[in-house]
C-alpha positions in Angstrom: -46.1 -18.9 41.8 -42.3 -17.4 40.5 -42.1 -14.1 40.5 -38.8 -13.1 39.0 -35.4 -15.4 38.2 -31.6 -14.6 38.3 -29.9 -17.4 35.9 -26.2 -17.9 36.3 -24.2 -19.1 33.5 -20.5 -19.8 32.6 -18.8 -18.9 29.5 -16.0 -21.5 28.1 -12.6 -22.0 26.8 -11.9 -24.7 24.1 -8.6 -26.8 23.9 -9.4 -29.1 21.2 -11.8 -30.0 18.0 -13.3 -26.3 18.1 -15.1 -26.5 14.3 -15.9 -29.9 14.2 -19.3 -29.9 16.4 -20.8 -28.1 13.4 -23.6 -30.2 12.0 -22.4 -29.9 8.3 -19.1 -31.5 9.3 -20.3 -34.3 12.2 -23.2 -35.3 10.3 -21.1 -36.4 8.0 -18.0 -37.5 9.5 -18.7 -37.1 13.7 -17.0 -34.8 15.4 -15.5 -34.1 18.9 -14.6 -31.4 21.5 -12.6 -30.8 24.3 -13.6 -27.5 26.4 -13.9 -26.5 29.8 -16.4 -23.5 31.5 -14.7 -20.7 33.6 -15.5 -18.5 36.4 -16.5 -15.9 34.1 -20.6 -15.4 33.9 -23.4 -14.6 32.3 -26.7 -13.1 34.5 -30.4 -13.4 33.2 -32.8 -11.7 35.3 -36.6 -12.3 34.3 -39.1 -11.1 35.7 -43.4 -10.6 35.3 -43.7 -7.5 34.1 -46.4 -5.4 35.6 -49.4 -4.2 32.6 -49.1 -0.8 34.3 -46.1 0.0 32.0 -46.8 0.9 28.2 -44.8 -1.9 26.8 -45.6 -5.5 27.2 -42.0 -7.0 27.1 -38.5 -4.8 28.0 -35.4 -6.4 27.0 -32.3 -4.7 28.4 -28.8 -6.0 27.4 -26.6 -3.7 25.4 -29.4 -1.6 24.6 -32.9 -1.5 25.8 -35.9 -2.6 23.6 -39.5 -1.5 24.7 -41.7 -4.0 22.6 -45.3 -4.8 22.4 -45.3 -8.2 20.5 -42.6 -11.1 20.1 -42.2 -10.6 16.6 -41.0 -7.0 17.1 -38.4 -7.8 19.3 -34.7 -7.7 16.9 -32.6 -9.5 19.8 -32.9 -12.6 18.4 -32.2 -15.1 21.0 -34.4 -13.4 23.1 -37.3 -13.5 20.6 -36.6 -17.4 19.8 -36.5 -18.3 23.5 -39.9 -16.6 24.3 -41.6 -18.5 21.3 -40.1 -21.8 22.0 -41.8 -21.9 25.5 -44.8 -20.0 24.3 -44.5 -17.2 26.3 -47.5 -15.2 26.2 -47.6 -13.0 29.2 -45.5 -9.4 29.7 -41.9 -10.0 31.1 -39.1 -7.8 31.8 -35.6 -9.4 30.9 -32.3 -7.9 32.0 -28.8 -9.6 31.1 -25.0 -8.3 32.8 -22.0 -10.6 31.6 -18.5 -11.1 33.0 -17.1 -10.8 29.1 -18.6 -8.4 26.1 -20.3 -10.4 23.6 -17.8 -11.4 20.0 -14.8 -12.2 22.4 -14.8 -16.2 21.7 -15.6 -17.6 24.7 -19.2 -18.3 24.3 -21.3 -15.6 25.6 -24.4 -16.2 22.9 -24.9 -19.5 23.8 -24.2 -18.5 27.6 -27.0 -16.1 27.5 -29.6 -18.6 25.3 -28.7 -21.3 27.8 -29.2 -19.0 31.0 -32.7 -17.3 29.4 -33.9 -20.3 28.7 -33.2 -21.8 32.3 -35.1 -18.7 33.7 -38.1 -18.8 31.6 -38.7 -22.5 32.6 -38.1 -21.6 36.1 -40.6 -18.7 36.0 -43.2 -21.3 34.4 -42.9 -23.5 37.8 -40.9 -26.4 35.2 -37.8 -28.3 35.8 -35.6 -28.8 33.0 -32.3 -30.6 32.5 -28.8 -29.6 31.1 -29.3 -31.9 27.9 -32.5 -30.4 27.4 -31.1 -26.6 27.8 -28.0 -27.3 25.2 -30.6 -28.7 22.7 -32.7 -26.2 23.2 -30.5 -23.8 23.0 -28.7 -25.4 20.1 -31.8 -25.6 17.9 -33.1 -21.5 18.7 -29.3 -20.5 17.5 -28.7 -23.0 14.7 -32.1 -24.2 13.1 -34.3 -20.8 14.5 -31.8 -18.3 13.4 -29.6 -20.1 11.1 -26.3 -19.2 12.9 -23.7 -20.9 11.2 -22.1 -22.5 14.6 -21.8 -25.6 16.4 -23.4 -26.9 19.4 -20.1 -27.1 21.9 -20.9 -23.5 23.7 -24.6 -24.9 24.7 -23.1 -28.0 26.1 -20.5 -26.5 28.1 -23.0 -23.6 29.4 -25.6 -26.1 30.4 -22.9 -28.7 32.2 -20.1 -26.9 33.3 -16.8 -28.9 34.1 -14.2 -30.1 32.2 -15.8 -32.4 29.2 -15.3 -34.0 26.0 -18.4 -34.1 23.8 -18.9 -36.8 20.9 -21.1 -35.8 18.0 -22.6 -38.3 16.4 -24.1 -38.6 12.9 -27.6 -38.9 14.5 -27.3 -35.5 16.1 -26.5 -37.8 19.8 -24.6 -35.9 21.7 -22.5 -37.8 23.7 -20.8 -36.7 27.4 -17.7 -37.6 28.6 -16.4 -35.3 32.1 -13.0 -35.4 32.8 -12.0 -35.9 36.3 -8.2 -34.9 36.4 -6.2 -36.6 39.3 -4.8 -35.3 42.3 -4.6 -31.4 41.5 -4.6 -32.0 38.0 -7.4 -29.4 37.3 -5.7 -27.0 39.8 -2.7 -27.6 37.6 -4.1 -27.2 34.2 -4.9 -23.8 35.1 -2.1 -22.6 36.7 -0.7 -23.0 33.4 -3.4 -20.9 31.7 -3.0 -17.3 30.5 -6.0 -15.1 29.0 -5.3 -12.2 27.3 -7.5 -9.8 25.8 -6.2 -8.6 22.1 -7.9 -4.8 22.6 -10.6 -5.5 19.7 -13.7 -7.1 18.9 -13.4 -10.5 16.6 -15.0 -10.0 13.3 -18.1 -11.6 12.8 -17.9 -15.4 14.1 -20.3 -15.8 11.6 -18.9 -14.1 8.4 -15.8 -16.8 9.7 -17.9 -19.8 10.2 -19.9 -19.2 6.7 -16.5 -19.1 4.9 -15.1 -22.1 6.6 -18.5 -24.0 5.7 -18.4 -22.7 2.2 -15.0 -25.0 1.9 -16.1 -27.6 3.9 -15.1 -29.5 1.1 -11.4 -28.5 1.4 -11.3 -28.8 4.6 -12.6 -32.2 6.0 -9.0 -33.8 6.4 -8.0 -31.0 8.3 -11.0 -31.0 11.0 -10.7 -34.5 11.1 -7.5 -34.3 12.1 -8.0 -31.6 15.0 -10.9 -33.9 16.1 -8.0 -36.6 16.5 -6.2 -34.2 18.9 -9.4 -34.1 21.6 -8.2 -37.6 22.4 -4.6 -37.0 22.7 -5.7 -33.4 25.0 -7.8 -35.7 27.1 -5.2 -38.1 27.8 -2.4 -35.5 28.9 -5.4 -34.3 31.1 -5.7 -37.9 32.9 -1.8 -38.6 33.4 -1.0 -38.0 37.0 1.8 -35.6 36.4 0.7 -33.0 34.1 2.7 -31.2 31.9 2.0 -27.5 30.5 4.3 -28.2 27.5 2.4 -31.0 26.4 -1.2 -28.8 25.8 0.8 -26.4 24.6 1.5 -28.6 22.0 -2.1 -29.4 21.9 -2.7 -26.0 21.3 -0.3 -24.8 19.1 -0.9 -27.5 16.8 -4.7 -27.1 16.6 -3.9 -23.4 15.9 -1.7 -23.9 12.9 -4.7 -26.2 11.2 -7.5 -24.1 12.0 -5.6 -20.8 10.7 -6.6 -23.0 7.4 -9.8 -23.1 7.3 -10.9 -19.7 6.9 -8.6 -16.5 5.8 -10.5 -14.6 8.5 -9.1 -16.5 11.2 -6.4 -14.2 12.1 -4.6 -11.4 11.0 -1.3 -9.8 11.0 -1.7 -8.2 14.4 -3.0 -11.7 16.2 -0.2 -13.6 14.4 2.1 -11.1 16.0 0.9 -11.3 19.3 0.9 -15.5 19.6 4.6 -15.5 17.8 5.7 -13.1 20.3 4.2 -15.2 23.3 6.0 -18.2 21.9 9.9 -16.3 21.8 8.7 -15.4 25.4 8.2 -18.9 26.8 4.6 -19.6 25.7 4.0 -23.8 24.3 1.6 -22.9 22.9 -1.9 -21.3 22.1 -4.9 -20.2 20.3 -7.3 -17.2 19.8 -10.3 -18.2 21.9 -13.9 -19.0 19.4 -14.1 -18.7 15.7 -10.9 -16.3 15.5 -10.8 -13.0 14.1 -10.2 -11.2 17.0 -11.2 -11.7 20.8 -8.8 -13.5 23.7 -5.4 -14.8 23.0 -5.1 -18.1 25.2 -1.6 -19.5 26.1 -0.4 -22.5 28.2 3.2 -22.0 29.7 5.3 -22.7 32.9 4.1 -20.9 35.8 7.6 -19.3 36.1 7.0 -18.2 32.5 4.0 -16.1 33.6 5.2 -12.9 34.6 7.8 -12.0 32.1 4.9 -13.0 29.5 2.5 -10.2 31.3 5.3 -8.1 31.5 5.7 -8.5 27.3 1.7 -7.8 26.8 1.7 -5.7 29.5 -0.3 -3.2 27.0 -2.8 -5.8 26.9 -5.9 -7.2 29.9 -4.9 -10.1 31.4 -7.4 -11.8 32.3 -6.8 -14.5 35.3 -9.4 -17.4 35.0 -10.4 -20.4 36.6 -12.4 -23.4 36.5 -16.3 -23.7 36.9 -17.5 -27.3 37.6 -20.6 -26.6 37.6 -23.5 -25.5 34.8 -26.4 -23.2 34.6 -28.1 -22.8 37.7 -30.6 -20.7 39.0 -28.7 -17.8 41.8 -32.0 -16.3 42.8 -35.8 -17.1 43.1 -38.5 -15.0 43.9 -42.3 -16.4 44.6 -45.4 -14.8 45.3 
C-alpha cells in the first residue's frame, strides 16, 4: 500500500491562441493553442494522515487549513479534487511552487493536475495525462465555475511543446511539435521572462469581462487562433528565426489588449514598449494579463542590454520541460 506521494508538475508559457480554448468560444467556433511547459514546478506532497492528530485533513499551501470534513475546506481545488476521487480517509497535503500563484503561467491548473496525480497514486491507480487535463479541467471550470480554458491542464499533464485543437464536441485534440536540429534549444535562447514586480489582477475578474463580450470579440479570437498555425510553422522550419515569433507575439498582443480593458495597464504598456526601442520583436504578458511575467523574444545579442534596461526588474531564465506530470517520490508500506 502508498504511503505518501511527491507529484511534480510544470507550469507553461503560451505563444499563440491564449483565449480561444474557453468553452464559450470553441464550442461555438473551435479554438486552438500553441504553448509549451518550462522548468519551473509545482510540488504536491500527500500523504495518510495519522488519526492521532485532532484534524482529519491539513492542507498547507499559502496558509495552513486544519479541517475535519471536505466541505469545510475553502481551497477549492483541493476540496474538488478530494470529492472527485471520493476520498474518504484523513490525508495531509502540502504544495511548494517554483512561481507564486496569479503570475500567468499556469500554476492553478499546475497544482489541480499534480494533486490529482498524487491522489490516484496514493489509491494504488494509474491514470493517464488525457485523463488528468480533463479531470482537472472539469474541477476548475464545471466544479468551481472558473471562467478559464482548458490549455494550462493540457500542458501540465503532457509537457513538451504542443498545439491543442478544441473541438466543438469538447475533443481535445494533440499535436507535439518536434523542432529540428536544435530548434527547441533555439526557440529558447531567444526567450526572456521578466517579472513586472506585482500580482496580475484577478484572471478571473479579466476572463468574466472578456466572456461578457464574447459577442464583440469572436473575429478577433478567431483571428489569434489563425496565428497558432503560422507559430507552429516558424517552429518546424529548419532555421529558426527569433524575429519571426516576435512577430507572432507581438501581434497576438495587440488583439488580445482588445478583449478586455483589464488586460493591461499603463505601467505594462510601458514596460513591453520599452523592450521593443531596446531590441525586443516582440512579446506578451504571460496568462490572462493584468499583471504577472512580461515575455519577450529577441536576438541573443539583444539580451543583455535588454536586462541591463529592466535591470530593476527579476529576470527570470527558463527552459523547456518535455515532459508532464510525473510522480518524483513514492513511499509504500
Amino acid at each position: 500500500m502508498v504511503k505518501s506521494v511527491t507529484t511534480l508538475t510544470p507550469h507553461r508559457i503560451s505563444f499563440a491562441g491564449g483565449g480561444t480554448d474557453i468553452p464559450n468560444f470553441y464550442r461555438e467556433y473551435e479554438g486552438s493553442v500553441l504553448n509549451t511547459a518550462i522548468d519551473k514546478y509545482i510540488y504536491v506532497t500527500v500523504k495518510k494522515h495519522s488519526e492521532i492528530f485532532d484534524e482529519r485533513y491539513r492542507i498547507c499551501y499559502s496558509k495552513t487549513e486544519q479541517k475535519n470534513t471536505i466541505d469545510k475546506i475553502e481551497n477549492g481545488i483541493a476540496r474538488e479534487c478530494l470529492k472527485l476521487l471520493n476520498i474518504e480517509y484523513p490525508l495531509y497535503i502540502s504544495t511548494v511552487s517554483d512561481i507564486p500563484s496569479s503570475t500567468g503561467l499556469g500554476s492553478s491548473s499546475s497544482f489541480a493536475v499534480g494533486l490529482l496525480y498524487a491522489l490516484h497514486t496514493l489509491n494504488g491507480k494509474s491514470v493517464s495525462a488525457g485523463q488528468l487535463a480533463e479531470e482537472a479541467s472539469e474541477i476548475e471550470i464545471n466544479c468551481l465555475k472558473h471562467p478559464i480554458g482548458k490549455q494550462d491542464q493540457y500542458a501540465a499533464s503532457y509537457g513538451g511543446l504542443n498545439c491543442f485543437k478544441f473541438r466543438k464536441n469538447d475533443v481535445v485534440e494533440i499535436e507535439h511539435i518536434f523542432p529540428p536540429d536544435n530548434g527547441i534549444e533555439n526557440i529558447f535562447n531567444s526567450l526572456m521572462l521578466f517579472w513586472t514586480g506585482f500580482r496580475k489582477e484577478s484572471s478571473h475578474k479579466i476572463l468574466n469581462e472578456q466572456n461578457d463580450c464574447l459577442n464583440k470579440s469572436i473575429d478577433t479570437l478567431s483571428s489569434m487562433s489563425s496565428l497558432v498555425d503560422e507559430c507552429k510553422s516558424i517552429f518546424l522550419k529548419k532555421e529558426f528565426n527569433p524575429k519571426d515569433l516576435g512577430g507572432i507575439l507581438h501581434r497576438g498582443w495587440i488583439k488580445k489588449k482588445t478583449l478586455a480593458k483589464s488586460i493591461t495597464n499603463e505601467k505594462l504598456n510601458s514596460y513591453y514598449d520599452l523592450a521593443l526601442s531596446k531590441g525586443a520583436y516582440g512579446g506578451k504578458i504571460a496568462g490572462a494579463g493584468g499583471g504577472g511575467f512580461l515575455l519577450l523574444a529577441c536576438d541573443q545579442e539583444k539580451k543583455e542590454n535588454i536586462k541591463k534596461t529592466f535591470s530593476h526588474l527579476l529576470h527570470l531564465p527558463i527552459s523547456y520541460e518535455p515532459r508532464g506530470s510525473r510522480v518524483l517520490h513514492q513511499l509504500d508500506y
